[in-house]
Each structure stands twice: as C-alpha cells, then as structure tokens.
C-alpha positions in Angstrom: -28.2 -9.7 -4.4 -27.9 -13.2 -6.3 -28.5 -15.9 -3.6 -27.5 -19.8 -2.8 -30.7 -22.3 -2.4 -30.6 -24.8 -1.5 -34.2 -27.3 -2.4 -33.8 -30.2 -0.3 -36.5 -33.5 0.2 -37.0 -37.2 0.6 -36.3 -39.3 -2.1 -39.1 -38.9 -4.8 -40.6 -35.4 -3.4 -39.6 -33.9 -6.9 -36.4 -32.0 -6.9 -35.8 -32.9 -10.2 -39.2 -31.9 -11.2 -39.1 -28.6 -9.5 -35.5 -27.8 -10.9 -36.8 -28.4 -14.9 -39.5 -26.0 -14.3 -37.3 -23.6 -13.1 -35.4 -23.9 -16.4 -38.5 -24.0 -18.3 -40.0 -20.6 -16.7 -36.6 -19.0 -17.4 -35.8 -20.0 -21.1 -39.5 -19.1 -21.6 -38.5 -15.5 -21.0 -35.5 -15.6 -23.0 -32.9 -16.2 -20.5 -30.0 -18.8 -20.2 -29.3 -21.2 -17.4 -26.8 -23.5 -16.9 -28.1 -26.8 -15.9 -25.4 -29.3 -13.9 -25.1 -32.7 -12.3 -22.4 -34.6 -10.2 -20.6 -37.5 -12.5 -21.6 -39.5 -9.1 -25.2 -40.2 -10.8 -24.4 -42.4 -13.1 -27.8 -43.9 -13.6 -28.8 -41.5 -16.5 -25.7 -40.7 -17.9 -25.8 -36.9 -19.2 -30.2 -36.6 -18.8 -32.0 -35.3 -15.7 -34.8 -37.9 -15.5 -38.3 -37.5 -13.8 -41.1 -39.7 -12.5 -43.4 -38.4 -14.6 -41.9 -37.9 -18.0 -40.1 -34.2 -18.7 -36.2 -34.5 -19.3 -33.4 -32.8 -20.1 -29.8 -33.7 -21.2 -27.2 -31.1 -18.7 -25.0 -28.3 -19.4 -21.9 -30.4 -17.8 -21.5 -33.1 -15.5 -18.6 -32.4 -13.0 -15.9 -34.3 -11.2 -15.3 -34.1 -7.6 -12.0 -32.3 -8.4 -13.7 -29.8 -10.6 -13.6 -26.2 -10.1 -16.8 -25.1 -10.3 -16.3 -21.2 -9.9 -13.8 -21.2 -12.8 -16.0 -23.3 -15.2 -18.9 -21.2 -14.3 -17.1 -18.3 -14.7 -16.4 -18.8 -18.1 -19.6 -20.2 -19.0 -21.7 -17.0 -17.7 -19.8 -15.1 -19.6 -19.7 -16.6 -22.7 -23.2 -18.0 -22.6 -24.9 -14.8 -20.5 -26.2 -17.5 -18.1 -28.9 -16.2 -16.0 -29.4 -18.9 -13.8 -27.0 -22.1 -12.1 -29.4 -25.1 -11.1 -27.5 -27.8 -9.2 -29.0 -31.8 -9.5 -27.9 -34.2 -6.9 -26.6 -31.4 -5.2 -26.0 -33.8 -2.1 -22.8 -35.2 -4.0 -20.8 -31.9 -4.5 -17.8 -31.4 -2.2 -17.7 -28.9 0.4 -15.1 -27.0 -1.5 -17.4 -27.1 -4.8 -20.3 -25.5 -2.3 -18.2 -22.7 -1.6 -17.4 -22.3 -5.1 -21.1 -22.0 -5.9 -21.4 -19.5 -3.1 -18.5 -17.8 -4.6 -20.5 -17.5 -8.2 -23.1 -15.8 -6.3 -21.2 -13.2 -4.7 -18.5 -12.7 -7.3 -20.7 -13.2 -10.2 -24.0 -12.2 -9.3 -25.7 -15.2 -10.5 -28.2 -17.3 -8.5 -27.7 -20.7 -7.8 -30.6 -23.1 -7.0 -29.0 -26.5 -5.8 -31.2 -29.6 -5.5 -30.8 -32.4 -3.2 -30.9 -35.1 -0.3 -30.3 -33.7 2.8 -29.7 -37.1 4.3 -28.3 -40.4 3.4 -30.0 -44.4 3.8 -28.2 -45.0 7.0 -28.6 -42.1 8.8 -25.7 -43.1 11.5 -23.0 -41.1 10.6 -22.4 -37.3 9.0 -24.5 -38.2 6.1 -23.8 -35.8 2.4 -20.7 -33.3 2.7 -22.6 -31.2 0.0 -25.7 -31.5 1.6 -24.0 -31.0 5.2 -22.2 -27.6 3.7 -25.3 -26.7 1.5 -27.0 -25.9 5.6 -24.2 -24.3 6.3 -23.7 -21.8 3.7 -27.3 -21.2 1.4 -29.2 -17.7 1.7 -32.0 -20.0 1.4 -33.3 -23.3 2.1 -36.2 -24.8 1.8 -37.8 -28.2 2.3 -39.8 -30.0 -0.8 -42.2 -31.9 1.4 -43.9 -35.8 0.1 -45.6 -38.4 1.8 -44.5 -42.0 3.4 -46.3 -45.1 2.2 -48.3 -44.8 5.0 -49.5 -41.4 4.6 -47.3 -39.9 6.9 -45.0 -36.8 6.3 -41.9 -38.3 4.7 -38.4 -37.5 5.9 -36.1 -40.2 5.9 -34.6 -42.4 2.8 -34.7 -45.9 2.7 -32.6 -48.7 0.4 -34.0 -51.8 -0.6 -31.6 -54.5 -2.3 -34.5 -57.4 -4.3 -37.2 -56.0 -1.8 -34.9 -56.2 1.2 -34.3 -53.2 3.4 -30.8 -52.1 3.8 -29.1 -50.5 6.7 -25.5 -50.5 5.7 -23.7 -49.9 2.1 -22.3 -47.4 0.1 -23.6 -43.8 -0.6 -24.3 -44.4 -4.4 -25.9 -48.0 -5.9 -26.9 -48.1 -9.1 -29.4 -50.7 -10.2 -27.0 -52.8 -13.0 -29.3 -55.0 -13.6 -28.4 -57.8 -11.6 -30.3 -56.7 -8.9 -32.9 -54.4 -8.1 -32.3 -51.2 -6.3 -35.6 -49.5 -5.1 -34.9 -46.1 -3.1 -38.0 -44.9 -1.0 -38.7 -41.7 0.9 -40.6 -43.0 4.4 -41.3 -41.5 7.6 -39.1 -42.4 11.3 -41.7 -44.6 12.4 -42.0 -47.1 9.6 -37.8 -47.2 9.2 -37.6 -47.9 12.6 -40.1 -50.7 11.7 -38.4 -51.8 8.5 -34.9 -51.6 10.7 -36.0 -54.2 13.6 -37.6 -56.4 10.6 -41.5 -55.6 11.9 -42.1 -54.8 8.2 -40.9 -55.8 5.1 -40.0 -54.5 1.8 -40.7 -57.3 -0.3 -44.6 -57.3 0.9 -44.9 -53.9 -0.5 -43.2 -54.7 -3.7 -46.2 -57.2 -4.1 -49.0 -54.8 -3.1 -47.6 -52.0 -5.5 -47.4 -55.0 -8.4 -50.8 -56.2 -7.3 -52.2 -52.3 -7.2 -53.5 -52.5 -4.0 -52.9 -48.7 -2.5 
C-alpha cells in the first residue's frame, strides 16, 4: 500500500538533501516523480536549494488554496508519476495534508513530505502542516543534526543582524536589508540565548574567524 511520510528535522539537518536523492534514485531507474514546494518559500523562487551544492527547479509550487489531490491527480496520470516529494512541507494546510493522504489511498502513490516540525518561538501550536503531518503519516521519521555545541539538535532558532529572536512572523526572508540567519540548536543553549546568557552575534564572529 502507497504510504504518507512524513521526514521531519532541525533547521539544516538536510531535508532538502535527503528529498533530491530520493528523486535522483528514482529517475535513475526510469521512474517519474513529481517534485513540489509551498509558494510560502519564497527565498529560491521555483529551485530546491542545498547547503552543499545539488539543486533542482520543482514540478509546481502551490498556493494555500490549491487542491492538491486534483492537481496531482491529473499530473500522475498524465506524467505516470511514481513518486510525490513534499519541500517545506511544514507550510501546507491541514486540508492540503489530507489531500496528500487522499493521493495515497485513492491513487496509490507514495508521498514523502519534508519539513520542520516546529516553529522559532515554540510558544504556541507551531506548523498546521507539520501539526497534521503527526497526525495523519503511515510514517514518520526524524532527520537527526547537531547543535553548535555538539549537542543533539531539536529546536530552531532566528537571529535578525546576529540577534536572537523570540517573537515574529512564521516566514522571513533575508531581502537584503538585513540578515536573517536560521539555526538548528539544542533546549539548553535557546534557553540560554532566550535569557540573553549567550549571544548570536559572538558566534557570527567565531564562524567568520573559523574558530570551530
């Protein structure tokens, strides 16, 4: 039976990564997947971006009002799609998730969905699409990475010019203005970060300086 995954991980753990080479080891057998990504990241426009070099422009980048059964119905059929891998997957609705869950049992496809499972502030309900993602997926798994201080990372953490960030909006993009830095830490050092015992901007200068 075709199944909903659901990858999740701190920010930087490589989802991203993990979801190309997914793509790459089914194309390399001669199947078709369908590769998609929430309008909501903006910061690459149509491309899937990693850390360490390997891209890929998307299939389609939804809307929040977009059906994504009865595009992916279509598109499965007409393209023989194999596969559905989800980027961001953190910013789909709760509505879309079920849609996706629907591809899988109406559709027989797989869908592999990667994402945040929590947001910066971590004081309220955090993602909807992450939040349903739990809910509903045959499968979920976590994509574990490190803190800057070698512990496990769980948590995400905003800094604005070097400054941590408690409070603000789910999505900030870096527009040049300012500098928007996103970092995948462990409780103990945003709890430190949060009551100001450390700070971002002394990092910035040791990661400048290369001092590990």
């Amino acid at each position: 039976m075709a199944k909903l995954y659901f990858r999740y991980g701190a920010m930087g753990c490589g989802k991203t990564m993990q979801l190309l080479q997914v793509a790459f080891n089914y194309e390399e057998r001669g199947h078709q997947v369908c590769v998609m990504k929430p309008k909501t990241d903006t910061k690459n426009g149509e491309k899937l971006l990693t850390r360490i070099g390997p891209e890929r422009v998307t299939d389609f980048c939804f809307e929040k009002e977009d059906d994504l059964f009865s595009y992916l119905k279509k598109h499965i059929r007409d393209k023989k799609i194999s596969c559905v891998l989800v980027d961001e997957a953190q910013f789909l609705t709760s509505k879309q998730v079920d849609q996706l869950m629907k591809v899988t049992t109406d559709l027989e496809v797989p869908v592999m969905a990667y994402g945040l499972r929590l947001n910066f502030r971590l004081t309220d309900g955090g993602f909807e699409g992450a939040t349903r993602l739990l809910q509903m997926a045959h499968d979920i798994d976590e994509i574990k990475t490190i803190c800057e201080c070698g512990r496990k990372a769980t948590l995400n953490a905003r800094f604005l010019n070097g400054e941590f960030m408690a409070d603000g909006p789910d999505v900030l993009i870096d527009d040049g203005t300012s500098e928007v830095e996103y970092r995948a830490i462990c409780p103990k050092c945003y709890s430190e970060y949060a009551a100001g015992k450390k700070k971002g901007g002394e990092i910035l200068k040791k990661h400048a300086a290369g001092v590990k």
